[in-house]
Structures are given as structure tokens and as C-alpha cells.
C-alpha positions in Angstrom: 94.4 198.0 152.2 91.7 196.4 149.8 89.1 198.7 151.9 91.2 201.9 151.6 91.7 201.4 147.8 88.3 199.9 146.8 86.0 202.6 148.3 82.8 203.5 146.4 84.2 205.5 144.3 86.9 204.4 143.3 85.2 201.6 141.8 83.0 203.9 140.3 86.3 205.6 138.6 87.6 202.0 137.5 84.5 201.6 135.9 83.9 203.9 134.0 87.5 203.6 132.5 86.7 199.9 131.9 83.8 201.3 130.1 86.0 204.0 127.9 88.5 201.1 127.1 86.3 198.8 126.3 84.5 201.2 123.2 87.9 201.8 122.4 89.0 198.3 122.2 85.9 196.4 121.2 86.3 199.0 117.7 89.8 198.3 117.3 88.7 194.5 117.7 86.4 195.3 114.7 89.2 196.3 112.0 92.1 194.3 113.6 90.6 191.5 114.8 88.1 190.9 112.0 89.4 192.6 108.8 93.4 192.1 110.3 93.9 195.8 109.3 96.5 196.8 111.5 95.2 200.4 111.7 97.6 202.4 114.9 95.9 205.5 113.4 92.6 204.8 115.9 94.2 206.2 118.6 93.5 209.4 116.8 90.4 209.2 116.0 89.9 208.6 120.0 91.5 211.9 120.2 89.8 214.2 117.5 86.3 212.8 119.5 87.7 214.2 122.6 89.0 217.4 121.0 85.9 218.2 118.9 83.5 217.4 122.2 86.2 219.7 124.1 86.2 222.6 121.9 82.2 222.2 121.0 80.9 222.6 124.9 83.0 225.0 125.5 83.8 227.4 122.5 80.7 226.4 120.9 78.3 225.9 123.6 77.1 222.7 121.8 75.1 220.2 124.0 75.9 216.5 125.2 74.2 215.1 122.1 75.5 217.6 119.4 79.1 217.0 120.8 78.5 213.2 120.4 77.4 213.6 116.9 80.3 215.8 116.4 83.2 213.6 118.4 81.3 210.5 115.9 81.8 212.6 112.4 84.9 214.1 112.6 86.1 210.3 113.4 84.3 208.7 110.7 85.4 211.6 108.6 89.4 210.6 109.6 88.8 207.4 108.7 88.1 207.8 105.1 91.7 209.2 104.6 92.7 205.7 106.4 90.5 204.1 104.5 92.0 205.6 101.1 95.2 204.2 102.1 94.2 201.0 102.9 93.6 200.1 98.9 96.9 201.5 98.0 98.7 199.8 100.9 99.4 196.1 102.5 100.3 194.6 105.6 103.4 196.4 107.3 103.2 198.8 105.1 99.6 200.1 105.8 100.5 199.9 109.5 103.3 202.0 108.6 101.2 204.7 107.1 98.7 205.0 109.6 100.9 205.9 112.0 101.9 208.4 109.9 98.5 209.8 110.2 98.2 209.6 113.8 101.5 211.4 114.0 100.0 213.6 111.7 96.9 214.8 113.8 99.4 214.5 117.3 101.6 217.2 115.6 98.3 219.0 114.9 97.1 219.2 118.4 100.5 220.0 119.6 101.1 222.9 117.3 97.7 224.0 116.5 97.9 226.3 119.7 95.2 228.6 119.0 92.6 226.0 118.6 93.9 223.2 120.6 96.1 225.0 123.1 99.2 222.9 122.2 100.9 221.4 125.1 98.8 223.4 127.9 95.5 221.0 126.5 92.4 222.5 127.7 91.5 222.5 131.2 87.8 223.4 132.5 85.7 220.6 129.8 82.3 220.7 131.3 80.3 217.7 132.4 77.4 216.8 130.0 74.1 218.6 130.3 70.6 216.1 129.9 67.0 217.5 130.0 68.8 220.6 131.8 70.6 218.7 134.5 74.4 218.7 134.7 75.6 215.2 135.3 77.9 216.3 137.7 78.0 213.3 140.3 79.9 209.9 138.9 77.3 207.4 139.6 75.0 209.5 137.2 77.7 209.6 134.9 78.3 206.0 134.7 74.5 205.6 133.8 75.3 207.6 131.3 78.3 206.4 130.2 77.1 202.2 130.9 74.1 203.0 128.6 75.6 203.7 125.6 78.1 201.4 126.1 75.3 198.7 126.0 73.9 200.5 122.8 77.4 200.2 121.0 78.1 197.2 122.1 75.0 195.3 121.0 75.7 197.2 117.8 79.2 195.7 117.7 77.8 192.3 118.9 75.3 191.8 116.2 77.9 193.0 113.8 80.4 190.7 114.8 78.0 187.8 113.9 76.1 189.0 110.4 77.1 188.9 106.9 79.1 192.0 107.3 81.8 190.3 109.5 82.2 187.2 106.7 83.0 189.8 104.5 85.7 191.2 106.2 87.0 188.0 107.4 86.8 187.3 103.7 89.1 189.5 102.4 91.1 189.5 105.1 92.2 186.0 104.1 92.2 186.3 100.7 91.3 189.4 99.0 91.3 188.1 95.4 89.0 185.4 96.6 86.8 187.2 98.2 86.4 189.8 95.0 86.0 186.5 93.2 82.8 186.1 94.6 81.4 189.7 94.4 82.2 191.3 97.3 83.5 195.1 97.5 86.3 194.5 99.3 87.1 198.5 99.4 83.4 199.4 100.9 83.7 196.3 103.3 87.0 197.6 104.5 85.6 201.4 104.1 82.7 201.0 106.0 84.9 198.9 109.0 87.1 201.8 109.5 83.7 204.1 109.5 82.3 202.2 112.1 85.4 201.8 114.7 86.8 205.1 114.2 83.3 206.5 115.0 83.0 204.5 118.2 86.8 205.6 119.3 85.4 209.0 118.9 82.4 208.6 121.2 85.1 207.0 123.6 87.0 210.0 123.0 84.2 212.7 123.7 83.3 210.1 127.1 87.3 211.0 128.4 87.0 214.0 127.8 83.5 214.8 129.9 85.0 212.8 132.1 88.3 213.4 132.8 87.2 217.6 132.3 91.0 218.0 130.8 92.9 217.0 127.9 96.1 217.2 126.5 98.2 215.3 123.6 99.6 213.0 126.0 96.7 211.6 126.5 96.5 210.0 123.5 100.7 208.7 123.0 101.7 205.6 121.3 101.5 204.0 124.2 97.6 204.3 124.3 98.1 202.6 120.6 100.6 199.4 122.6 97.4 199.0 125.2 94.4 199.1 123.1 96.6 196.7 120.8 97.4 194.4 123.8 94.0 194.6 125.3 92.8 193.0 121.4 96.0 190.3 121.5 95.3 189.1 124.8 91.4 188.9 124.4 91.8 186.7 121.2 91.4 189.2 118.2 87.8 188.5 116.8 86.6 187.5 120.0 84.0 189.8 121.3 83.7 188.5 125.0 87.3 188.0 124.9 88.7 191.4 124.5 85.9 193.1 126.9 87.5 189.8 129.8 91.0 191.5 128.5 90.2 195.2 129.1 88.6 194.1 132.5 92.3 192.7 133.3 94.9 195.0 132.1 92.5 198.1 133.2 92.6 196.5 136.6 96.1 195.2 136.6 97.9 198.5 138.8 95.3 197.6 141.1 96.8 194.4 141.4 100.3 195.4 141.2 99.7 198.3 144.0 99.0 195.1 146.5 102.9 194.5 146.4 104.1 195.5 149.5 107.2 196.3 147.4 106.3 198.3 144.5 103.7 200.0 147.0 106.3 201.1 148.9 107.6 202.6 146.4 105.1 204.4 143.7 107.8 205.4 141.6 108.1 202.2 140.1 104.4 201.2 139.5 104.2 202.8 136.1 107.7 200.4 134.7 106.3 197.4 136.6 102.7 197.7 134.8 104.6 198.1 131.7 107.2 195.4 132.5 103.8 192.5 133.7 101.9 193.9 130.4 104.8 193.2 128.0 105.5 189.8 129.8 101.5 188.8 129.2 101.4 190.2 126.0 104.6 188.3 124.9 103.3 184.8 126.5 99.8 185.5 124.9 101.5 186.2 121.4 104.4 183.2 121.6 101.1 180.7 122.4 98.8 181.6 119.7 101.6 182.3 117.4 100.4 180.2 114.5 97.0 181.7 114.8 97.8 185.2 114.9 100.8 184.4 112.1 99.5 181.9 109.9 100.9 180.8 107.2 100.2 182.4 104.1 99.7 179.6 101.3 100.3 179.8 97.7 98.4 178.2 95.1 
């Protein structure tokens, strides 16, 4: 069974999605894990990169790296209206009102037919085109796809460990402390929400070369629940730790499908992944609780 399931490409396709979760996570891991800004509005900014690289190569005839640029702006450009909110609101309440702004640019895609095609999404996205060759084959794609990953990631990595991360840590756990001693904790959070939403749009323009179709459902709440788990189960903050996580949940229908039971029966595999996810998520929260809910002191 292993043989039929793990063929070439298939792996290759695992792969790649590994690689487009792991963008998608490793950003989210930058505002939630570091800055605990529960932000469920970068979901959409994964989607407006697909939609803009979507509606650029094809109704615009822009190329791989314009569409890029593109999918990387018009995310960075969401995120200041996150952002905006984030010095207004706290905690639940911020979480709260970004998704209401991913709600926001769902209902968007959904009713904006003549741009976005609603419902229908928009079938036909063609693959990108480099130095005049169509990267049609999937290998070639991966490449593609596995060298900017290493770019972004390096990016994140050296991030994670400079003086920009102890700022957002900072005001994380205490804002008033951290403004104490002189840092702008609005362009620290600013700049965070810049930097992740822009990678969840080059994630976003990557599915949507890849996938050659897209469609609001692609990008439900429950993408929001798996990025979010993917972060929890990694450790959030830990950089190796979410990319081991998005490794394991990416790959966990693969596990699941080896159960003579539920592969008998493929009607259930989608509430059993859900079901196993929920069950590690929970065990993952209940034994780091006290990390990932401190305790907020008072002096």
C-alpha cells in the first residue's frame, strides 16, 4: 500500500504542500508566536496573494515575478488595516476584529463576481513562466517553490534571533514596559504584521500556480484552525518547531489512510483527520498550558 501511495510524485505533491504550509505557518509563527497577536485575519492575506497572482497572469498577463511582487503588496498593504486595529484593540478582542476582516475580504471574493468569479473561483491559473520556460513539470516546480522557501525562511530565521524579535517579545509581555524603554511598540507590531502577511501572500500566489484553481473555500476558517494548530503544536516562537509540526499534520491523512478501516471507507477520512488533529492539539494545549496562559502579574 505504502508503494501505491508514496510513488514519485506523490511525494513530490506532499512536498510542495509542506512547503506552502510551512511559509504560511512559519509567518503566522512570527506575529503569534513572537508578538502573541492573535491575528485569524492571515488567512486572508494568503488568499488576496493567490487572487492578485490569479487575476495578474491571466487578466493582466503579468509574469512570475510581477505576480509575486503583486501577491507580496496587496498583503502587506492588508495588513496595515490589521495593523491599525491592533493599537485600538487587546487580546480577545483584537482576535475578534480580525476575523472580522477576514470575513470581510471572504465576502468580497464571494460577491465580487465580476472580478473574482464568486463561487465558480477561477479555473485555468497558468504555471509560472522563468527566462521563457513554463515550469510545467512538478519537480521543476518544487525548485522553484524549495528556493524561495530557503530565501524566506533564512529571512524569518535570522529574524527570529535579532533585536527585532526582543522587541516584539517585549511588548508582548508588557507593553508599558517595553515603551518604558523606548521602543515603538506600534512600528514593532506594524512592521510584524508587514512582514507575515507578505509571506502568506507569496504562499498564496505559490497555491495558486500550483493548484491552477481557486475558489473561496480554499481559504475557510478552517485553514485559520490548521495554520493555528500547526503554530500550537510546534511550540509558538519555535522556529524548528512549527516547520517539525507542519511536517506532521501535513502528513497526518497519510497516516490515517494506513487504517485498514477508515481506508475502507474514504468517506470518513476528512472527520477522522479533524477528530486526531483536535485530540493533538488539545493534549499539546492542556500540557503547555501554563506556558501558552501564563499568568498575568500585577504590580
Amino acid at each position: 500500500m505504502l508503494g501505491a501511495v508514496f510513488n514519485w510524485d506523490y511525494s513530490i505533491h506532499l512536498v510542495i504542500i509542506i512547503l506552502i504550509y510551512g511559509l504560511l505557518a512559519q509567518s503566522f509563527n512570527l506575529t503569534f508566536g513572537m508578538g502573541r497577536l492573535f491575528n485569524l485575519a492571515h488567512i486572508a492575506a494568503y488568499a488576496l496573494g493567490a487572487y492578485v497572482t490569479a487575476l495578474g497572469s491571466m487578466d493582466l498577463q503579468l509574469n512570475f515575478f510581477s505576480c509575486m511582487a503583486g501577491a507580496a503588496l496587496v498583503a502587506a498593504l492588508f495588513s496595515l488595516l490589521v495593523a491599525g486595529i491592533s493599537t485600538r484593540l487587546t487580546n480577545d478582542y483584537f482576535a475578534i476584529g480580525t476575523l472580522a476582516f477576514s470575513s470581510l475580504v471572504s465576502a468580497v471574493l464571494i460577491n465580487w463576481k465580476g472580478v473574482t468569479r464568486g463561487v465558480l473561483g477561477i479555473p485555468g491559473i497558468p504555471r509560472p513562466v522563468i527566462a521563457g520556460k513554463e515550469i510545467t513539470d512538478n519537480w521543476e516546480f518544487l525548485l522553484l517553490l524549495a528556493t524561495v522557501f530557503i530565501v524566506l525562511q533564512t529571512f524569518l530565521f535570522i529574524l527570529y534571533h535579532g533585536s527585532f524579535s526582543r522587541s516584539l517579545r517585549a511588548q508582548a509581555e508588557n507593553n508599558s514596559s517595553a515603551l518604558a524603554l523606548g521602543i515603538d511598540t506600534g512600528l514593532v507590531r506594524s512592521l510584524s504584521f508587514v512582514l507575515s502577511s507578505s509571506c502568506a501572500g507569496v504562499a498564496g500566489a505559490f497555491f495558486a500556480y500550483y493548484i491552477n484553481y481557486i475558489d473561496p473555500s480554499s481559504f475557510s476558517f478552517n485553514e485559520s484552525v490548521l495554520i493555528l494548530s500547526i503554530v500550537v503544536i510546534g511550540r509558538p516562537g519555535s522556529f524548528w518547531g512549527v516547520l517539525i509540526a507542519t511536517v506532521l499534520l501535513v502528513l497526518l491523512p497519510e497516516a490515517i489512510r494506513e487504517v485498514d478501516y477508515i481506508n475502507s471507507r474514504p468517506h470518513i477520512l476528512g472527520p477522522a483527520r479533524q477528530m486526531l488533529q483536535a485530540l493533538i492539539l488539545f493534549g499539546v494545549v492542556w500540557i503547555n498550558r501554563s506556558r501558552l496562559f501564563p499568568v498575568q502579574r500585577e504590580v
